[in-house]
N, C-alpha and C positions, 0 to 999 in steps of 0.2 A: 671861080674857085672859092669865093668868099662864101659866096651862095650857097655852095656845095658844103661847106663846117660847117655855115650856122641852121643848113640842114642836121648836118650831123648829131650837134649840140641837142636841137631841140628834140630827136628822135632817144638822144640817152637820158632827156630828164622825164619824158614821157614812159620811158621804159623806168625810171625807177621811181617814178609817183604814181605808177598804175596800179591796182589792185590785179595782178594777172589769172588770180583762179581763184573759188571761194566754193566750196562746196559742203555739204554735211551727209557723212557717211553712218555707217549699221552703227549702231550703239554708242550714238554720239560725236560722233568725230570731225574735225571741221579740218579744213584745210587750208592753209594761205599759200602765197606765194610770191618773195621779196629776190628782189635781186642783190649781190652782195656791195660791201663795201659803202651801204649806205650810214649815213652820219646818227652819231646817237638821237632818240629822239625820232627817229622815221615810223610812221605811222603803219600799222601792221593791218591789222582789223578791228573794226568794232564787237568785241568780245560779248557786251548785253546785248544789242540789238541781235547777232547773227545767236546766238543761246537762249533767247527771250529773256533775261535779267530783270529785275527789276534794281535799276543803280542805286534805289535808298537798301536793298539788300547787301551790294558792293560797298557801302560805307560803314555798312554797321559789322563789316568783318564778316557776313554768312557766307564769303565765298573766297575761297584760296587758291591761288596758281603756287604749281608745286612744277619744277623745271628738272630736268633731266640732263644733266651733262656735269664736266668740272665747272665750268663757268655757265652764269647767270645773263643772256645774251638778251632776254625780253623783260621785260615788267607793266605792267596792269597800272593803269591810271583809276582808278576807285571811284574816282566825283563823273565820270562820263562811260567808262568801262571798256576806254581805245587802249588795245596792244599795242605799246611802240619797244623800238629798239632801246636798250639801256648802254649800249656801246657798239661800237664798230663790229660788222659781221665780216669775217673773213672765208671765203669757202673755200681755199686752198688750203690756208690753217685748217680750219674743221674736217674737212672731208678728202681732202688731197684729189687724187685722181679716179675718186665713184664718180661717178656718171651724173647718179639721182643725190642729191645732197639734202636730208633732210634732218630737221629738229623737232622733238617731241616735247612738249607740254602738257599737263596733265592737270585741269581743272575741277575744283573739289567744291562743292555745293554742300555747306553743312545742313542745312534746314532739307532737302530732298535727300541726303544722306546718297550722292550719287556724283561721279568720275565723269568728267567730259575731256576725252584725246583733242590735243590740237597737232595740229602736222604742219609745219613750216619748212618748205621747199625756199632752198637759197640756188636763184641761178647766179649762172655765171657769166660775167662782163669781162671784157677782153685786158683788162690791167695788167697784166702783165706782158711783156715785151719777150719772143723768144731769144735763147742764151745759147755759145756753144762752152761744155765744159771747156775744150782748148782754146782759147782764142789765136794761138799763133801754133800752127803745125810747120813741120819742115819734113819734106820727104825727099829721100833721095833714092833716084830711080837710074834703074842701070840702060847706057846707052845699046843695048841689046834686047831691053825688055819687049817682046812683040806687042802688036797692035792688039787689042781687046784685053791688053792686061787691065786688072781694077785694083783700084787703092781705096781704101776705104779712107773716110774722110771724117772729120770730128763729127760726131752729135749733138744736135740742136735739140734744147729741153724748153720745153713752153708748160707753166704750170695750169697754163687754163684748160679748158676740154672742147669737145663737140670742132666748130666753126673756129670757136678761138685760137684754138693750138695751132700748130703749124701745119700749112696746106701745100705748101711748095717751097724750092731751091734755086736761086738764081745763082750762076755761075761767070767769073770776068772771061769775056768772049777771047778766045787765043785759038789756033788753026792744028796742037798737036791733042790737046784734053778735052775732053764733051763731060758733063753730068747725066748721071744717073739716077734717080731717086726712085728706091724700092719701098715700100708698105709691109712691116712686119705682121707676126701674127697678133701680136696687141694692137694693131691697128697704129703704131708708131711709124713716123716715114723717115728714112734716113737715106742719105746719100753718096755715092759711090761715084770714083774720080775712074772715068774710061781713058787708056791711051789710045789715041785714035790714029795717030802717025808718029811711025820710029822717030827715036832721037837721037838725036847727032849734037855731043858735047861741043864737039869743036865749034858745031854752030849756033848753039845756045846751051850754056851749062847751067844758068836759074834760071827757073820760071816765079814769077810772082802775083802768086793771084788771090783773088777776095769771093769766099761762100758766101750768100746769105738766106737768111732761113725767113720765110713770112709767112702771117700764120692769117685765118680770116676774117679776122675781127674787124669791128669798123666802129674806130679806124684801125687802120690794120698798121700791124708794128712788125717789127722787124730785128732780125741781132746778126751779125757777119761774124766772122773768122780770116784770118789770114794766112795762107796756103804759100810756103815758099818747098818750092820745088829744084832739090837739086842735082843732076844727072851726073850717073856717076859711071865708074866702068865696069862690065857686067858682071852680075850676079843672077846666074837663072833659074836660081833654086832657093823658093820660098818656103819657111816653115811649114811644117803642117802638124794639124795636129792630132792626138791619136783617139780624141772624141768630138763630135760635132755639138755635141751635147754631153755636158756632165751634168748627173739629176743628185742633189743629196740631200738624204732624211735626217733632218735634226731637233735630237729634242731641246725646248726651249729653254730649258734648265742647264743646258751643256757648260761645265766651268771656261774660264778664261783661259785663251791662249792652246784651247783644244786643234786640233788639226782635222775641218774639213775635209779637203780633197787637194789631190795634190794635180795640177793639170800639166800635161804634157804635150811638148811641140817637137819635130825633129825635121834638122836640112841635109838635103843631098849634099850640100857644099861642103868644102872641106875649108880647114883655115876658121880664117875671119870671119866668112860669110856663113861659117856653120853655128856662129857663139849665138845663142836665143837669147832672149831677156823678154821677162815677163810684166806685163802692165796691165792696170783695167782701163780697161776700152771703152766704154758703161756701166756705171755705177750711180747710185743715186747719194743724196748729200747725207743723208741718216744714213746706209749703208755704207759708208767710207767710211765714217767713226766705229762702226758694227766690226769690220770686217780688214784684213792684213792679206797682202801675197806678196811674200818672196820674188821678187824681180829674178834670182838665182834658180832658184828651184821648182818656181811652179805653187809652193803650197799655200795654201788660204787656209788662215785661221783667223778663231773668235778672237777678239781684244776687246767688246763690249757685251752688255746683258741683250741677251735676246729676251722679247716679249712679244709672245703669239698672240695676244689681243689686241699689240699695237699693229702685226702686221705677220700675215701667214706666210707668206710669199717672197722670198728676194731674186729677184732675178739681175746676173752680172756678167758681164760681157770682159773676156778677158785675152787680151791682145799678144803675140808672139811677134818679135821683132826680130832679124836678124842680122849682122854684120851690115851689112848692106843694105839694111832698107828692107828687103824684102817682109812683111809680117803674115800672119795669120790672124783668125780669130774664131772662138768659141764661147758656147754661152753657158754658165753657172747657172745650174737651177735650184735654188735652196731652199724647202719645203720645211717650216717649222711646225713639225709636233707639239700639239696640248699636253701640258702638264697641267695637272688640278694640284695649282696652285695658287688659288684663289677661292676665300672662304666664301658663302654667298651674305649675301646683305639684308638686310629687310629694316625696312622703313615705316614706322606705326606715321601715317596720315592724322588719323584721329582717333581718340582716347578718353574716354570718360573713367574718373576713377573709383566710382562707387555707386551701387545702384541696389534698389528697395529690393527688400525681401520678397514683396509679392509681386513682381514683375512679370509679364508671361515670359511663355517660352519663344525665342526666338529674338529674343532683344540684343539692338547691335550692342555690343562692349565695344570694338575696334575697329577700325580698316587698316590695313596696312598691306604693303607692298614686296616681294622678295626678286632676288637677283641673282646672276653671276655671273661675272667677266668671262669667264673660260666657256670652249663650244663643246657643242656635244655634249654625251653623258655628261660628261665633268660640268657642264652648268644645265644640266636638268637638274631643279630643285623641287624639294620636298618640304612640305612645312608641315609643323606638328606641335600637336600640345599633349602634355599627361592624357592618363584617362581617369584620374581622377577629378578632371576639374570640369565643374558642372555647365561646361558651354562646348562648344566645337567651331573645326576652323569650315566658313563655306567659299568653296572659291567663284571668284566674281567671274571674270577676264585674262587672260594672259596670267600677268602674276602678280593679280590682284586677290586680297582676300579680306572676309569679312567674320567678324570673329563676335557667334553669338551663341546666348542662352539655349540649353538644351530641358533643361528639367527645372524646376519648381525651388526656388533656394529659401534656404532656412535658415536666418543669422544665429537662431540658439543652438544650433549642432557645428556650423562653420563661418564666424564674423567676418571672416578676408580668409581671402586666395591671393598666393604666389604662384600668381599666371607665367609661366615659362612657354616660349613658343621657341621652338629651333627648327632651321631650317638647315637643310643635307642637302648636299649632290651626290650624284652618280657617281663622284669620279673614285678611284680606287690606289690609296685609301682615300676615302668620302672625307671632308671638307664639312663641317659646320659653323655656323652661327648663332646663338640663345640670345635671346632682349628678353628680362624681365618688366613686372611692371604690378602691381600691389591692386588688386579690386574687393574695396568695401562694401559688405554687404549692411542697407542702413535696416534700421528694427520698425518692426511693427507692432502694434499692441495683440499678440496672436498668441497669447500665453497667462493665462488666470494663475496667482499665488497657489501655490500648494505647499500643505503644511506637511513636516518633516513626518507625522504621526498619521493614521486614520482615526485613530482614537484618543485621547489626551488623560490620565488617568491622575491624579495626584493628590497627595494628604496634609493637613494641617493638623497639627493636636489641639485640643481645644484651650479655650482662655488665654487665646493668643492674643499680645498686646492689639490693639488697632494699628491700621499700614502696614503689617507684618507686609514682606514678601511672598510670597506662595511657590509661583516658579514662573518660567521664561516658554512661551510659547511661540516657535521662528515658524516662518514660511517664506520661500524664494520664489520667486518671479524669473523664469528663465528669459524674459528680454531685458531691457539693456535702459542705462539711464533715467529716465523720469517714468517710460513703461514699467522700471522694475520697482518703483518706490513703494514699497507696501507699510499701510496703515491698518490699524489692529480698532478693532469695536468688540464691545460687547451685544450682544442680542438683547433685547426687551422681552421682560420675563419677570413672575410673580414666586414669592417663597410664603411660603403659607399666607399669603394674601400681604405680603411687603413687597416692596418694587427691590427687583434683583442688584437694581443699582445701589440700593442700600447697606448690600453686603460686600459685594468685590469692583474694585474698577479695574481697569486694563490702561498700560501706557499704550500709548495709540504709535507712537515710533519703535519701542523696543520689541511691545509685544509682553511687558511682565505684567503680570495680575498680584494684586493687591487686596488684602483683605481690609475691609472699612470698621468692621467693627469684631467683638470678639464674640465668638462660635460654643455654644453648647452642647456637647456630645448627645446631654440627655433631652433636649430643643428637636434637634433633627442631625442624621447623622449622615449625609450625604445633601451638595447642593448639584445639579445638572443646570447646565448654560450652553450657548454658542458662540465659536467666538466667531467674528466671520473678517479678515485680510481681504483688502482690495490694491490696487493697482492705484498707480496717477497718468495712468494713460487717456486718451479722449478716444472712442467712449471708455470709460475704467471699468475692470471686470475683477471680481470679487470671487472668493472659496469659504465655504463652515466649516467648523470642524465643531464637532460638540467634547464637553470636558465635563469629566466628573471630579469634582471636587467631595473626598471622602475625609470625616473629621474623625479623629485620634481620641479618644479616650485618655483623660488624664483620671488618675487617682484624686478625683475631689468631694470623695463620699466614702464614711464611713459603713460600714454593715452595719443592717437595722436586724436588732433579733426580733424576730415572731416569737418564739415561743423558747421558755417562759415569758410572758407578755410583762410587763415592766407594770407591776401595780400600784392603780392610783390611791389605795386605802392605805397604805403606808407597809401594806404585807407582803409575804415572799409567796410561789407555792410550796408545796409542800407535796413528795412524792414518797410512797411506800417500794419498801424495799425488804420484800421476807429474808427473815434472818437463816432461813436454810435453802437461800439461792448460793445457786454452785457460777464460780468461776466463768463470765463473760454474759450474764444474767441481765439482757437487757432494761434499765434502771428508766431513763425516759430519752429525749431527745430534745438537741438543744437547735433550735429553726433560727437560721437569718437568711439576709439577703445583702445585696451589694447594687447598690441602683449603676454602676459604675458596669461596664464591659469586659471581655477578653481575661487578661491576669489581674485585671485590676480588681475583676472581681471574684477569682479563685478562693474561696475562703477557707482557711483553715483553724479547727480548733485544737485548744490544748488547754490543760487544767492548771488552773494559775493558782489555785489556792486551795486547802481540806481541809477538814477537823481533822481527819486520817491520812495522810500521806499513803499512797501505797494500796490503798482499800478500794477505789475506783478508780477508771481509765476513761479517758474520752476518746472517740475515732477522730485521726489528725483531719479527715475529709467530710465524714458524716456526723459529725454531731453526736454520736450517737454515746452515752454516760452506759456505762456496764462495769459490773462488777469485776473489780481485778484479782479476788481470790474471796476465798470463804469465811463467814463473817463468824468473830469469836468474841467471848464472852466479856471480854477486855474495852469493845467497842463498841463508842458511846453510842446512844438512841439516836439522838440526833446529828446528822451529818450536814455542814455546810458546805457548798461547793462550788467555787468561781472561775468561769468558764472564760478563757479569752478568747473572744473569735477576729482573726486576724485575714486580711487580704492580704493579695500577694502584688500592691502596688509598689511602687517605690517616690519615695516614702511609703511603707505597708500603713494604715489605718486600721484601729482595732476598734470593737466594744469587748463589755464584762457584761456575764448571765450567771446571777445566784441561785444556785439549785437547792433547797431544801429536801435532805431523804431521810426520811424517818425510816429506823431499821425493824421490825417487826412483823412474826408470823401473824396478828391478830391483835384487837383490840383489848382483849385482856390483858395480852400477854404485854402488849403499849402502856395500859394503868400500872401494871409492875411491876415494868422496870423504871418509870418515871416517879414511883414512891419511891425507889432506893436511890435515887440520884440527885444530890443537891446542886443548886445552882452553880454554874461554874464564873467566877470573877471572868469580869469582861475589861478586859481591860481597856477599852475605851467609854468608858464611863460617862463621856456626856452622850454621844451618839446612843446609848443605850435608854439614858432618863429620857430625851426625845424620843424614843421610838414607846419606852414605857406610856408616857404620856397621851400619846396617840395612838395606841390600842386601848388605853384605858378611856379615852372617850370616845371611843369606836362601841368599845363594851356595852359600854351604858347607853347607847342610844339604841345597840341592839334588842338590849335587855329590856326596855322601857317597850321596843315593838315586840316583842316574846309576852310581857304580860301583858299589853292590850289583847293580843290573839288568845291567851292563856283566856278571861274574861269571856271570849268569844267559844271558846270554845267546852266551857266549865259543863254542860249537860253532857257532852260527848267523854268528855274524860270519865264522868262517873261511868258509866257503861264500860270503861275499858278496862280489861283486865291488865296486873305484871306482868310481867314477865315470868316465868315459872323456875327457872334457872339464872344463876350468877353469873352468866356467862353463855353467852351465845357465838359461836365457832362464824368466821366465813365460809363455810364450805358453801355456801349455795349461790355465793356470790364470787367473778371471775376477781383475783388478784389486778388483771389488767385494770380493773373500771375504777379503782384508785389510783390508780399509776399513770402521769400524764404521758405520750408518748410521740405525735406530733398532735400541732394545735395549727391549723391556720385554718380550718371551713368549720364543721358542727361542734362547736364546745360545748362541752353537759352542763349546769350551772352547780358549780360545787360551793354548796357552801359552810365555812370550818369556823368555829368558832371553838376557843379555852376558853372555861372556868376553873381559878382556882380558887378555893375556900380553905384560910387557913386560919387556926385557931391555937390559942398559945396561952396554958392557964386560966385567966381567969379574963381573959382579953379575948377578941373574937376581931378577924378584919379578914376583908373582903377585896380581894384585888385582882385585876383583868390584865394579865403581861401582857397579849396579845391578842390581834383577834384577825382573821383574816378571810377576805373573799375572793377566792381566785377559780381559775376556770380550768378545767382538767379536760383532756381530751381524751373520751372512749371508743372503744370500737362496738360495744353491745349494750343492749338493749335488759333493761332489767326483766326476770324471767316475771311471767304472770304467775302469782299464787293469789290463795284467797286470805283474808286478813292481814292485817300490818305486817310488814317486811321492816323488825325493827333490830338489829345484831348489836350488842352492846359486848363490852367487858372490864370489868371492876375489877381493881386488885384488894389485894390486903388491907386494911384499915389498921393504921396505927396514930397513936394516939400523937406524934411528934413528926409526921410523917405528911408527905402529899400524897394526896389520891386524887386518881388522874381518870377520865371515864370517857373512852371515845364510842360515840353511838353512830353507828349508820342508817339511814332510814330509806326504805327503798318501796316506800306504798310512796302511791300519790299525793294519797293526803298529807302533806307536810305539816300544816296548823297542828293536827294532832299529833302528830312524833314528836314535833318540837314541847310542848304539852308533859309529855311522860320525861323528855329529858331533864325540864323541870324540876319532876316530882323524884328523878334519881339523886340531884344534884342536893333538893334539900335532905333527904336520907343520909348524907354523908357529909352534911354540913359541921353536924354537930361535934365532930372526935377529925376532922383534916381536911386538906383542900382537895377541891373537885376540878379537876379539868377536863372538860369535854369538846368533842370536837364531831362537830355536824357534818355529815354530807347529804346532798340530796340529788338522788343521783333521776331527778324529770326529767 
């Protein structure tokens, strides 16, 4: 017998330190198989060896056991890669009465980016000992009941399966009861009490007997019951009931203390033996706390939460007793309907949370996993993301998924995504779940500075201090951090042969330009450069932009007159003006310029000063001197006249143009009116003996070259004749070719000189006011005639009086005109003074 345990012994540790099955199925999947109730620490399989691992990968974290249930039943040893148990497995707890008891583990390989199923099958050992819910029944049977009556007899529960559970019923041997044991449709056996011979009270009223239930474990165990039987007098009418079967559908949501079904029994008896009382006959230990019946009435109702995921199915056996003993019995079939009440799950595995811009397509972001407790539609799920987010979900396996890149991403249009995944059921209304989760898009250097302008255009006015500012020139970088750091240069480049850096710098961080030194309008009036903005990205990428820097004209120049030219002999010109010009009589023109630009150099004239007020006008635009109305007899010979010519800067700049116009139809008609006119007080009187002085020694040096040529030319004068008349008209000569009108290209050479000769009693003096060489501007050409072209005209001769004598000469030969002017002026020496005034119009 001893022999026979310590057989026993060694076949259950052999059965629980063997490895019973080990195999590797389609896509991974390995299989173990442990028996239960083994001690924490029981070795499972070798996880590397049977996956090909490499165990330095196990320690460095590349590989994760992800477990499936409430409880964590296995764990991974890292330093050698054996699955052992982390605590006690139970397979009754786990799986109750399945058949196949299995647990799923789910192996995650980070560096292959790839899922390996494990399958651990937990058998079953015989630990447990069968039980009967009653342990002490008491029947009482009526001495009447015929032979082949049955009594149903308590139930014997064994939580093990297969061979373990219960296989047979042993019964205490007695001559009136036999057992019977039937085999349900679950495959459950139960046992029934046969009378096998009448009973007679008088000759035994108890019986007392002992079930037992043994199931075929080894060793095999066993649990009893105690049967007292008590004979009573007869009752031959047993309950019955009015279904063999009750089926009911309920949903799993149904509130507390709902009413089921109501079951029903009835007896032919009357009396005593007709009173029914209701019990459960079979019931399981969760279903007693679930579930209520009225011993009175029959009805069964909820008193706990039903939950169809813990269990579809209740099946309950419910017993009719009667007066007397006699009972019945029928079975409760209670079918729990799915409610979707249960959201589904999903489990992100793996996560990275920001990934480069130029990554291809197809790159994993994720794994992650979805679920749902509820059957049917109601846990078919659905997983989904936006469509706008630039990846999509691809499913692995079952209800696995891998969640990767679809298109090309670009962190300058979208930095991060608010990746949303939710997953749906079927059920109605549908159930969801959303996990967010934040994915960084990192930058690339994939974007060159570009300046806010194509063109950069801006102005400085000139004789700007040095370092003045100029302006700000930006350009943005659409990437990100040290890609978008843009630095500013100027380009290398020459200005009229200076290095460009000599004129402007640039700050290299803001981008503003600077001027280095100060800018001449009239120098150059535009500088062109480049500026070119780069990146501090690796490699850095760079943009131009070209800028024209145009300069501003300030007002820092006065107008320069051209004409009348500013003479260096100390003299004015001198311009005719016939005395019977009518009203707007073109007089001459007064020429400037303005070296200056734009309004600065608008110019305009107006007459600042007359002998006459009122008698001439100047054009405010054109210069142009014209007579303002018709000239009378009141006004004088001589007109002076002071021209301002003003720009339109701000501050405007002026100059002054003194215009000399002598009024006069003609050369005589010049001598006669200059006898009747005596000098007029000048009331600046020193300026006047300086300017005397310096035509008087202008005079005399003319005078001194007049008689060397006079010497030179003494045989030619004899030969020449007077003039035959006092006076000689202009008619043959144009008015214009005395009249200066512009001057700036062919000037005629005019040359005017006064002699006066004035003589006073018995006293005689000789004096030169003025004398003058200036240069007149004509439009023609003196006409060809043959002999001297010499117009003179004399006035009157008085004895207290000037006489004034202007000759024109218009031959080429000027040595001898000059000659005869000579020989008029001593003709008139002797009785008043002679003033003469030359022109020569070569």
């Amino acid at each position: 017998m001893a022999d026979k345990q310590r057989l026993r012994d060694c076949r259950g540790l052999l059965c629980c330190f063997t490895l019973l099955f080990l195999w590797e199925a389609v896509a991974g999947q390995i299989h173990y198989s442990i028996p239960e109730e083994m001690q924490k620490g029981f070795f499972v399989g070798n996880i590397a060896k049977d996956l090909g691992f490499d165990t330095k990968k196990l320690s460095d974290g590349g590989v994760r056991i992800i477990a499936e249930g409430r409880t964590k039943y296995f764990a991974l040893n890292w330093q050698n890669g054996y699955l052992y148990t982390s605590e006690k497995v139970d397979r009754e707890e786990i799986c109750g009465r399945i058949s196949k008891c299995l647990l799923q583990l789910e192996i995650f390989v980070q560096e292959q980016v790839k899922l390996y199923t494990i399958e651990i099958e937990i058998t079953d050992i015989n630990d447990n000992a069968p039980s009967f819910q009653v342990e002490e029944l008491e029947l009482k049977i009526s001495e009447t009941t015929s032979t082949g009556t049955r009594f149903l007899l308590p139930d014997a529960q064994d939580p093990d399966i297969g061979s373990n559970s219960i296989q047979s019923f042993q019964f205490s041997s007695n001559r009136h009861f036999s057992l019977d044991v039937q085999t349900g449709a679950d495959g459950a056996k139960y046992a029934e009490l046969v009378l096998e011979k009448i009973l007679d009270r008088e000759e035994q009223a108890v019986y007392n007997l002992v079930l037992t239930a043994i199931d075929g474990g080894d060793p095999v165990r066993s649990g009893t019951a105690r049967i007292r039987i008590i004979v009573e007098d007869a009752n031959d009418n047993a309950p019955v009931f009015t279904q063999s079967v009750y089926k009911v559908n309920v949903l799993e949501n149904v509130s507390i203390d709902t009413l089921l079904v109501t079951v029903n029994a009835t007896d032919l008896d009357e009396g005593m033996n007709a009173e029914v009382t209701y019990s459960f006959r079979k019931i399981s230990e969760k279903a007693s706390d679930i579930f209520q019946l009225d011993s009175k009435t029959g009805k069964l109702t909820v008193t706990g939460h039903l939950d169809f995921e813990e269990s579809e199915l209740y099946e309950i056996e419910v017993q009719a007793r009667d007066g007397r003993g006699l009972s019945a019995r029928t079975r409760v079939s209670l079918v729990l309907m799915d409610v979707n009440d249960n959201a589904p799950e999903i489990t992100v595995t793996s996560l990275i949370s920001s990934i480069p811009e130029d990554s291809p397509e197809g790159t994993v972001i994720a794994f992650l996993k979805v679920g749902d407790a509820d059957s049917r539609e109601n846990g078919e799920v659905i997983c989904s993301i936006p469509g706008n987010l630039p990846c999509r979900l691809q499913k692995l396996f079952d209800n696995y998924y891998s969640l990767v890149t679809d298109r090309t991403l670009d962190r300058e249009q979208v930095s991060d995504y608010n990746v949303t995944i939710t997953a749906t059921d079927g059920g109605t209304p549908a159930l969801s779940t959303t996990t967010f989760f934040l994915l960084k898009v990192l930058d690339k250097n994939d974007n060159p500075p570009v300046f806010s302008q194509t063109l950069y255009t801006s102005y400085i006015t000139e004789n700007n201090p040095k370092g003045a500012p100029i302006f700000t020139l930006k350009a943005n970088d659409a990437d990100w951090e040290e890609n978008a750091r843009v630095t500013y240069s100027v380009t290398e480049g020459q200005i009229q042969g200076i290095p460009l850096s000599s004129f402007i710098s640039i700050n290299s961080e803001s981008g503003a330009l600077y001027a280095l030194r100060s800018f001449d309008y009239e120098q150059f009036r535009e500088i062109r450069f480049q500026v070119q903005a780069q990146d501090g990205g690796s490699p850095p990428l760079s943009s131009n932009v070209s800028v024209t820097l145009f300069i501003l004209d300030q007002n820092d120049n006065s107008p320069h007159i051209l004409h009348p030219s500013f003479p260096t002999d100390g003299s004015t010109g001198v311009e005719l003006a016939p005395r019977s010009s009518e009203p707007g009589y073109l007089v001459t023109k007064v020429v400037a310029v303005d070296a200056d630009s734009g309004q600065n150099a608008w110019l305009s004239y107006q007459l600042l000063r007359a002998t006459e007020p009122g008698l001439f006008s100047v054009g405010l635009h054109s210069g142009e001197i014209r007579t303002a109305r018709s000239f009378v007899d009141k006004d004088a010979l001589k007109q002076s006249l002071v021209v301002l010519v003003k720009d339109n800067g701000q501050p405007p700049l002026s100059a002054t143009a003194t215009v000399t116009v002598v009024v006069a139809d003609s050369i005589p008609e010049i001598l006669s009116d200059l006898s009747s006119l005596s000098a007029p007080a000048d009331p600046q009187s020193s300026l006047t003996l300086y300017l005397v002085i310096a035509v008087a020694s202008v005079s005399c040096l003319f005078f001194t070259f007049i008689l060397v040529l006079l010497a030179l030319r003494l045989r030619r004068w004899r030969n020449s004749q007077l003039f035959d008349s006092s006076s000689v008209s202009f008619s043959g000569v144009p008015v214009s070719q005395f009249v200066g009108i512009d001057g700036v290209r062919d000037f005629l050479h005019s040359y005017s000189h006064e002699v006066s000769l004035t003589t006073d009693s018995r006293k005689s003096q000789l004096a030169f006011p003025n004398g003058s060489c200036s240069n007149t501007l004509t439009g023609q050409h003196p006409s060809e005639k043959s002999g001297p072209l010499l117009v003179a005209e004399v006035s009157n001769i008085n004895t207290d009086d000037q006489v004034s004598l202007q000759v024109s000469f218009l031959n080429h030969n000027f040595l001898f005109d000059v000659e005869r002017l000579i020989s008029w002026c001593v003709l008139l020496v002797c009785n008043s003074s002679c003033r003469a005034t030359v022109h020569s119009l070569n």
